[in-house]
Chimera marker file (.cmm) of the C-alpha trace (Angstrom):
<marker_set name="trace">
<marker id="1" x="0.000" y="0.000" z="0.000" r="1" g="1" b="0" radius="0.5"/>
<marker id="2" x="1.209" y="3.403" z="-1.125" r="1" g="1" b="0" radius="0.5"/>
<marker id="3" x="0.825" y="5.916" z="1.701" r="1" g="1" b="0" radius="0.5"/>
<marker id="4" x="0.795" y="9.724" z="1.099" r="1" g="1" b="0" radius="0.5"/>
<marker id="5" x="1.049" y="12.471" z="4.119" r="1" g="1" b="0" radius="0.5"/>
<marker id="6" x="1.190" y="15.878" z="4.480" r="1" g="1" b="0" radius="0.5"/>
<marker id="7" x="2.271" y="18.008" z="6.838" r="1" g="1" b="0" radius="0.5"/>
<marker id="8" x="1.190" y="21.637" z="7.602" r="1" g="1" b="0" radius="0.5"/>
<marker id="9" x="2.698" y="24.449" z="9.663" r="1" g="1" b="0" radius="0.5"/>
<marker id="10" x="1.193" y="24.549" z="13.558" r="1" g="1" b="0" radius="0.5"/>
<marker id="11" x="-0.236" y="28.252" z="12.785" r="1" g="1" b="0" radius="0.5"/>
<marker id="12" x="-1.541" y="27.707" z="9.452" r="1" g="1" b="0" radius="0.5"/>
<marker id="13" x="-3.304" y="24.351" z="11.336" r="1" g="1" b="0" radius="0.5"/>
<marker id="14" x="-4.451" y="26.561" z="14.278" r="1" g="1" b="0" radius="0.5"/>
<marker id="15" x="-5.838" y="28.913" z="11.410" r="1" g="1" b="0" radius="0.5"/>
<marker id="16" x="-7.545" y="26.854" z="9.284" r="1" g="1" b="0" radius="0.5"/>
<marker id="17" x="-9.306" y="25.204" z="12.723" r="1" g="1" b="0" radius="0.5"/>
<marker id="18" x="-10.391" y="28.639" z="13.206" r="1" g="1" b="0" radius="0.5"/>
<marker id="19" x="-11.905" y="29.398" z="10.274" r="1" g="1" b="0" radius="0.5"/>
<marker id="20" x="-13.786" y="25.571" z="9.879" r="1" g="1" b="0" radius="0.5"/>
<marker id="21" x="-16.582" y="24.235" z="12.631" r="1" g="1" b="0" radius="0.5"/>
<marker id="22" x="-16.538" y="20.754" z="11.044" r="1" g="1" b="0" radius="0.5"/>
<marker id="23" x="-12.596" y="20.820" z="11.364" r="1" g="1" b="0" radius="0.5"/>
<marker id="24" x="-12.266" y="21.624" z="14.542" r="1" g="1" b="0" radius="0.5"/>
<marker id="25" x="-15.413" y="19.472" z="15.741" r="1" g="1" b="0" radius="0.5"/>
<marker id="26" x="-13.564" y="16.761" z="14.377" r="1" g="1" b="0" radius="0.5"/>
<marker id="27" x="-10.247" y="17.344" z="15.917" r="1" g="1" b="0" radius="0.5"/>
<marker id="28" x="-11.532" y="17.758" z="19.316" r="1" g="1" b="0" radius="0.5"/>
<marker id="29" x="-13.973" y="14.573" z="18.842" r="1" g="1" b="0" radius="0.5"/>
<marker id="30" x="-10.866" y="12.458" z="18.019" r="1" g="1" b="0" radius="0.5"/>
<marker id="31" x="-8.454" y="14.005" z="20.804" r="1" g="1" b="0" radius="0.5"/>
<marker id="32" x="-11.294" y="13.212" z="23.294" r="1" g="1" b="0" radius="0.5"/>
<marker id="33" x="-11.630" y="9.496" z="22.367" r="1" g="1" b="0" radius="0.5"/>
<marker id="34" x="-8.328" y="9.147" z="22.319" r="1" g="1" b="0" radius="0.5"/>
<marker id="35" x="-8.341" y="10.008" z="25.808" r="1" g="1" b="0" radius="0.5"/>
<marker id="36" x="-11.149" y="8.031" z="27.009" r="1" g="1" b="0" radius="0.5"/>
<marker id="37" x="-9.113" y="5.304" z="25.368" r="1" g="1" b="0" radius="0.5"/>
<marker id="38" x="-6.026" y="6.418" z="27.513" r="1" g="1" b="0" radius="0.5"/>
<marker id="39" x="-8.063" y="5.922" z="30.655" r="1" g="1" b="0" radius="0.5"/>
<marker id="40" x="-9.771" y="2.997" z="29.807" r="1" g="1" b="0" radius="0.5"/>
<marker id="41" x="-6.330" y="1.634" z="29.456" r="1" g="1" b="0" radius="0.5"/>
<marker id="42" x="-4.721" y="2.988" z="32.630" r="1" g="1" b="0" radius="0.5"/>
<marker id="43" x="-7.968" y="2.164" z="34.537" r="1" g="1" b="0" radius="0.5"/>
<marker id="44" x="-7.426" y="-1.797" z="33.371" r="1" g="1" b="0" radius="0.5"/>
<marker id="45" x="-3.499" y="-2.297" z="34.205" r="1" g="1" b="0" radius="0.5"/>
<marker id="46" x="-4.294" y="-0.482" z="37.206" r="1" g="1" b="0" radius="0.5"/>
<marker id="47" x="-7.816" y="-2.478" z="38.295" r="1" g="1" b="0" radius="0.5"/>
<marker id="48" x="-7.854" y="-5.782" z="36.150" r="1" g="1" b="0" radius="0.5"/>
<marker id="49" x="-6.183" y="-9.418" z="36.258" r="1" g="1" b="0" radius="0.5"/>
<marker id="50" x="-4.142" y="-10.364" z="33.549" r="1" g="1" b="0" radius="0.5"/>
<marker id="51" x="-6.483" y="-12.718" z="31.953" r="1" g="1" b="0" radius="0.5"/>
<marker id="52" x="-9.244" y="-10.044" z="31.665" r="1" g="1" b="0" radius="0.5"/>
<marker id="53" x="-7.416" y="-8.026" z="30.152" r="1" g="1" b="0" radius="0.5"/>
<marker id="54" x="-6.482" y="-9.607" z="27.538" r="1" g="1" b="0" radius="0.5"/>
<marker id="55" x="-10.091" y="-10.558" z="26.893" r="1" g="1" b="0" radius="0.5"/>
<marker id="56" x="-10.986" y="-6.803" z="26.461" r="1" g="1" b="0" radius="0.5"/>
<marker id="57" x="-8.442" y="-6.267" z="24.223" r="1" g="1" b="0" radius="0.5"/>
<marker id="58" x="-9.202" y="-8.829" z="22.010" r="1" g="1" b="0" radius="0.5"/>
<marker id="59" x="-12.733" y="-8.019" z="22.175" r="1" g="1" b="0" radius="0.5"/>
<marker id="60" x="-11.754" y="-4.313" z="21.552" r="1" g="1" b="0" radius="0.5"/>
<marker id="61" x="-9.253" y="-5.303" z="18.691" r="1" g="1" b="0" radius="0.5"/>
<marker id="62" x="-11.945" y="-7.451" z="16.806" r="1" g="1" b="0" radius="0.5"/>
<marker id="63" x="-14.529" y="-4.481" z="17.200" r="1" g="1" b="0" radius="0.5"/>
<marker id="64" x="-11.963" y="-1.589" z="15.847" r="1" g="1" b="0" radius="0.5"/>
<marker id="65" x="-9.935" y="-3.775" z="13.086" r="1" g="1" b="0" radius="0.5"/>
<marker id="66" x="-12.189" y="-7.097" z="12.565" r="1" g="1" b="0" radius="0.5"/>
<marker id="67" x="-14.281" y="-8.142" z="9.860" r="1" g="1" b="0" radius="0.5"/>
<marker id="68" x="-17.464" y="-10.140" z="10.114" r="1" g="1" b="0" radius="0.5"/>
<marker id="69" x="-16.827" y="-13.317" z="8.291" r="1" g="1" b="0" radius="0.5"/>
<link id1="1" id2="2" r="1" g="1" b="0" radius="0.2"/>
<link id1="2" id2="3" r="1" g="1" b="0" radius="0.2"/>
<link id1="3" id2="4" r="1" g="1" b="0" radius="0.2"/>
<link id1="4" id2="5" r="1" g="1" b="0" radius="0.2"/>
<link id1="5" id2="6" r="1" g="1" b="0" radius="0.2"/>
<link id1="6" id2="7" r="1" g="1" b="0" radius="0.2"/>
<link id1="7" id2="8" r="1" g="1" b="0" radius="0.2"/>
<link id1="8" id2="9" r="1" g="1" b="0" radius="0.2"/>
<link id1="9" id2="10" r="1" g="1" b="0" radius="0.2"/>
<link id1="10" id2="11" r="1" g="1" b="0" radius="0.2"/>
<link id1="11" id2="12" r="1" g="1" b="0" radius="0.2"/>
<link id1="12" id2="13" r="1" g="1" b="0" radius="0.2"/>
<link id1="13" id2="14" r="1" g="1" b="0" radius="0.2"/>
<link id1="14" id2="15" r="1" g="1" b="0" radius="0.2"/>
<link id1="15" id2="16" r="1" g="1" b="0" radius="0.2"/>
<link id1="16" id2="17" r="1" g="1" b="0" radius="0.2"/>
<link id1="17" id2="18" r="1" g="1" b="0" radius="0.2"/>
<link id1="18" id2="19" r="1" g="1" b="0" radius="0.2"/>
<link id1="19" id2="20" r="1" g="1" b="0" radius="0.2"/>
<link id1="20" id2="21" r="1" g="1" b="0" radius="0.2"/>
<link id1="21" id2="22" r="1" g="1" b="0" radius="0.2"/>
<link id1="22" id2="23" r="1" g="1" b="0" radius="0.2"/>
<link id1="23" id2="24" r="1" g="1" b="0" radius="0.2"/>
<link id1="24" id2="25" r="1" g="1" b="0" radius="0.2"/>
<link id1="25" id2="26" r="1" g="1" b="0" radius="0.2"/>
<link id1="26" id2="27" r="1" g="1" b="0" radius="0.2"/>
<link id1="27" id2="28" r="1" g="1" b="0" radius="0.2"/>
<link id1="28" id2="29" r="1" g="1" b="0" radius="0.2"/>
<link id1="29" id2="30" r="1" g="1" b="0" radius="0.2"/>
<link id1="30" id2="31" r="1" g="1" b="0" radius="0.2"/>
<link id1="31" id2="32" r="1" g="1" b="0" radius="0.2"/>
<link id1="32" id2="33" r="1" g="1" b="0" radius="0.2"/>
<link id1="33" id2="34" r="1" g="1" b="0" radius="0.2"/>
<link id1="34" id2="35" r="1" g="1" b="0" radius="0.2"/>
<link id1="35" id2="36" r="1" g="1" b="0" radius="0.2"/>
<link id1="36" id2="37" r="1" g="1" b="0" radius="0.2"/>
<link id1="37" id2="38" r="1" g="1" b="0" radius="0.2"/>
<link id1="38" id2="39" r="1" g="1" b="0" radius="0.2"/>
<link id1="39" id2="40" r="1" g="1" b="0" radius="0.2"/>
<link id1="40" id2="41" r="1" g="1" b="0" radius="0.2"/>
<link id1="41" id2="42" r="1" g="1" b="0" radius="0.2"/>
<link id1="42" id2="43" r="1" g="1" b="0" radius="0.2"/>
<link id1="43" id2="44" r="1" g="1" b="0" radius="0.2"/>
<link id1="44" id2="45" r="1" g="1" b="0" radius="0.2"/>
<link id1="45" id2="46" r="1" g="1" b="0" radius="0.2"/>
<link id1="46" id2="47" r="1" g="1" b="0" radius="0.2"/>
<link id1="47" id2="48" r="1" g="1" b="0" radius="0.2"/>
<link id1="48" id2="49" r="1" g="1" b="0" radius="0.2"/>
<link id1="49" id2="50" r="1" g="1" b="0" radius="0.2"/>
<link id1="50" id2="51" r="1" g="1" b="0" radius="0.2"/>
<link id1="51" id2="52" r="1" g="1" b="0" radius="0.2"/>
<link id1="52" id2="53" r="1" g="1" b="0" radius="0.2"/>
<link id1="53" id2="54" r="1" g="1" b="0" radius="0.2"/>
<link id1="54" id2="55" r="1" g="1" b="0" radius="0.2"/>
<link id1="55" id2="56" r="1" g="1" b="0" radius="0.2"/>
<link id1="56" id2="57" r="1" g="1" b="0" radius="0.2"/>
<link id1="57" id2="58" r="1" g="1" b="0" radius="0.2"/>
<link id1="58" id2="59" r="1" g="1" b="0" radius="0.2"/>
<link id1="59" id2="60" r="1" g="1" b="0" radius="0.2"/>
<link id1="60" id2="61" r="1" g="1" b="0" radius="0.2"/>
<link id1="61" id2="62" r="1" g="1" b="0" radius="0.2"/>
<link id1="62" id2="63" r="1" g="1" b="0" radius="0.2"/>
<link id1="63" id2="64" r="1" g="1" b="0" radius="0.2"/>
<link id1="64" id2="65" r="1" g="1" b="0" radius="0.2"/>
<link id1="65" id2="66" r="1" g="1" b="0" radius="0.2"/>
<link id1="66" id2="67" r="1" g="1" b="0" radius="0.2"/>
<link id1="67" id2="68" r="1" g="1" b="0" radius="0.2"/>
<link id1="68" id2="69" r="1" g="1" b="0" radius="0.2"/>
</marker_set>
């Protein structure tokens, strides 16, 4: 797979959020579930056995990256 990325300057980002809702919306959506995701893995290591865990990742793994077969 080819991959193509781009990167832009942090004021021209900060800008552009500025000027676009939808950009920004989307920005902050993603930044917050990756924090809920961040505590939902501290929360585990710190509260959950071993064999639980990996259980929930699994389960978690299959739900973000599986395919229904």
């Amino acid at each position: 797979h080819d991959v193509t990325y781009f990167t832009i300057k942090v004021d021209d980002f900060k800008h552009m959020m500025q000027q676009n809702f939808r950009l920004a919306q989307s920005v902050m959506l993603y930044l917050g579930e990756r924090l809920r995701k961040a505590e939902r893995q501290w929360e585990s290591l710190i509260l959950k056995d071993v064999r639980t865990r990996i259980v929930e990742f699994l389960k978690e793994s299959a739900g973000e990256r599986g395919r229904q077969v």
